[in-house]
N, C-alpha and C positions, 0 to 999 in steps of 0.2 A: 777788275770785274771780268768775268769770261762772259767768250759768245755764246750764245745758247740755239738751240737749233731747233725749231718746231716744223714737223713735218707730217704730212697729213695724206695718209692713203685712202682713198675714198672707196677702194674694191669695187662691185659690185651693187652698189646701195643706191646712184643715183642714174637716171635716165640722161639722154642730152639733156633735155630743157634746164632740170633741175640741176644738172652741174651747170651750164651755164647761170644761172639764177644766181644759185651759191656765188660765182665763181665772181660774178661783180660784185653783190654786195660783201666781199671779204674784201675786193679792190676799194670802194668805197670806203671802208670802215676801219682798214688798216693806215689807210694813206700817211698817217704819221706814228705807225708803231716803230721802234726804237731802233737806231741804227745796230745796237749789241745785238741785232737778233735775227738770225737767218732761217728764213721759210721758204719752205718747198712744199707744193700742194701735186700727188701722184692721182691723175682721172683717170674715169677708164679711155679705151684707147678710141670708142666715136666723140668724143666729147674733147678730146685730146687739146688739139688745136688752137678752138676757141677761145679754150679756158687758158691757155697758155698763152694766147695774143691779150689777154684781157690781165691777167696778173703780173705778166712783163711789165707790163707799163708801170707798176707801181713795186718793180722793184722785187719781185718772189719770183721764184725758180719752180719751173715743173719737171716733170718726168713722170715713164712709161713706168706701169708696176713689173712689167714683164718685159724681153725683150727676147727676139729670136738675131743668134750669131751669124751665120749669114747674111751676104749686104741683100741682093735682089736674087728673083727666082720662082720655080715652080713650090713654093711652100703655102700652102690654102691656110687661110688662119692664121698667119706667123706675122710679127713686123716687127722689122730688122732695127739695131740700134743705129745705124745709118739715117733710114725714113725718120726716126722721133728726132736723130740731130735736126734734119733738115725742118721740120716741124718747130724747132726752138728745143728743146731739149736741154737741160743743163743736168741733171743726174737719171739715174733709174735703179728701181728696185732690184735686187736679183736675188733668187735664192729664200724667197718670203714662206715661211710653215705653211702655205695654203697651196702653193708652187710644188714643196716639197712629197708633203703628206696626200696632198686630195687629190692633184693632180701626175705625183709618181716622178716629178724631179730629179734628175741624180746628181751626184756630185761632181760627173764628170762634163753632165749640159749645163750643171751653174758656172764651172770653168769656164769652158767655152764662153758664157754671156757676160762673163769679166770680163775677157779675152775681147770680146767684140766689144765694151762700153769704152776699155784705155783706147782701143785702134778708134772710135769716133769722138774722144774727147768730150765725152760722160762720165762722171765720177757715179760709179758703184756705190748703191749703198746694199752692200752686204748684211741679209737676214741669217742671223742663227738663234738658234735656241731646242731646246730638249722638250721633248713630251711629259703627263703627269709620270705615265709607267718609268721610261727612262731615270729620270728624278728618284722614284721610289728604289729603283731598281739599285741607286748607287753612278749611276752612269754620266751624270751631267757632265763630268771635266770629261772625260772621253770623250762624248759627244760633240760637243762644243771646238774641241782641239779638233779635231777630224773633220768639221765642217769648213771651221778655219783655214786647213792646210788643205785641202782637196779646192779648196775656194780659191786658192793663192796659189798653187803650185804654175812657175815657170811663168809667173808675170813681171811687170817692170813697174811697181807703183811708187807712185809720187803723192796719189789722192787716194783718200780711201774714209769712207762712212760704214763703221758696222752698226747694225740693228739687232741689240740683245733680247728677242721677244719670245719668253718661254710660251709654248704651247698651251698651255694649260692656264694660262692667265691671258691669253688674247679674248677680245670681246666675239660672241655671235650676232651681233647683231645690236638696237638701237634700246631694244626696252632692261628693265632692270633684271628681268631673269636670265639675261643671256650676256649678260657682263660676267669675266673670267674669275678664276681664283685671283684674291688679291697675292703680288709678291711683296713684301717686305721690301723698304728702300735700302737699308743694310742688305738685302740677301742682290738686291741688285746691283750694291756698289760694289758688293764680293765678287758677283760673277763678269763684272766690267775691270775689276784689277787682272781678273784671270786672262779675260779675252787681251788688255794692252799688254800685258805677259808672253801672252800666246805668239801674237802680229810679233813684238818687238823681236823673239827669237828667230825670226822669220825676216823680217826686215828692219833691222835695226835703226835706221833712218828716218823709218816712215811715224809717224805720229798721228792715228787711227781719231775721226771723231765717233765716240760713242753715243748712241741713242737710247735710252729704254723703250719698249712697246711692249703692253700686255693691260689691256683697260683703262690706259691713262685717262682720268677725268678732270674736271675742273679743282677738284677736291683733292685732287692727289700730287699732282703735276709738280708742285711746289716742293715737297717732299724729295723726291727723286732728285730735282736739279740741285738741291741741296749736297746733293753727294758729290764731295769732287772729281769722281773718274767718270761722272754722268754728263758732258754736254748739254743732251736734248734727249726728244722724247719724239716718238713714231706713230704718232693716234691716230687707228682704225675709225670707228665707229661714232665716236664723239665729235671727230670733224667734220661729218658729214650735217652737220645740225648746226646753223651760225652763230645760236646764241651760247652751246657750251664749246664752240671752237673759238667764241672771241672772250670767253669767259677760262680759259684755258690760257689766252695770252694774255689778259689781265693777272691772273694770278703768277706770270712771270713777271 
């Protein structure tokens, strides 16, 4: 039976209070979900802390959805993957479509934020995935390889989480018009052989866990892990809500 890996980026959606709120009763409610199953819950970064002294104790990993590469310094706005170690920290986001696209990203600053999670002993969970246009366009494997190796170039891994979340099937937001294009669990087991394809030429060693994300629901979830080159799964917008985030681990 493999491990499975549910992990939950919270973005934007909840205030302090409310991350904290969530953030014990998932502690409360989890207390004996399954040793097979590895969870990591990503706050925002005022909420950070708390949420992280409260989930430790019952055994789940946090991490910063962002991180800036430099350790300390004149940077307004920025925090370094150093501070979230010290904070507790066990992984971080880097390189997420919302990092990329909304905020102008490059491939050469998600290096970099590799670069900084291996030197603090954060394991990376590397986001890629393509746009609707890209996709139509024919572009996907391009895409995907070029995020991959701009992502990896000149590092030393040992650990490594990539997040397969096509653009165009990521949620907007909690209600039902603003959940993504569904992907196909086949179109996602396809594009997960590509990506362990991609890594292993890259680092033949290394043994990548893969996530899906792109609307994962209570209803779908099961589906995906079904596939064997799927792990786990990276849900946005569903885990911000405790009844379809613990209905989300029930159906694992």
């Amino acid at each position: 039976m493999k491990k499975i890996y549910l992990f939950a980026n919270w973005k934007m959606y909840l205030d302090y209070d409310e991350s904290n709120i969530l953030a014990n009763a998932i502690a409360l409610a989890v207390k004996d979900f399954s040793p097979n199953t590895e969870m990591a819950i990503f706050p925002s970064s005022i909420a950070f802390y708390p949420v992280c002294q409260v989930l430790s104790d019952v055994g789940i990993g946090c991490g910063p959805q962002n991180v800036y590469w430099t350790e300390k310094g004149g940077y307004t706005g920025e925090v370094s993957a150093e501070i979230y170690k010290m904070a507790g920290a066990k992984y971080s986001l880097v390189g997420h479509s919302e990092r990329r696209y909304v905020f102008g990203e490059t491939e050469e600053e998600i290096n970099k934020k590799m670069q900084s999670c291996l030197d603090w002993n954060l394991t990376p969970v590397l986001c890629v995935g393509e746009t609707r246009e890209q996709r139509n366009s024919g572009e996907t494997d391009a895409i995907i390889k070029e995020q991959i190796t701009s992502a990896l170039k000149d590092l030393d891994l040992k650990d490594l989480v990539i997040a397969y979340e096509p653009v165009w099937a990521i949620s907007k937001g909690v209600g039902k018009d603003q959940v993504g294009q569904h992907c196909d669990d086949s179109e996602a087991e396809k594009m997960h052989k590509f990506i362990i394809k991609e890594v292993t030429a890259l680092f033949p060693a290394v043994k990548p866990i893969l996530l899906f994300g792109g609307s994962v629901r209570p209803d779908t979830v099961k589906y995906y892990l079904k596939m064997p080159h799927i792990d786990g799964v990276l849900v946005g917008a569903a885990s911000t809500k405790l009844d379809s985030w613990l209905k989300i681990i029930q159906a694992v």
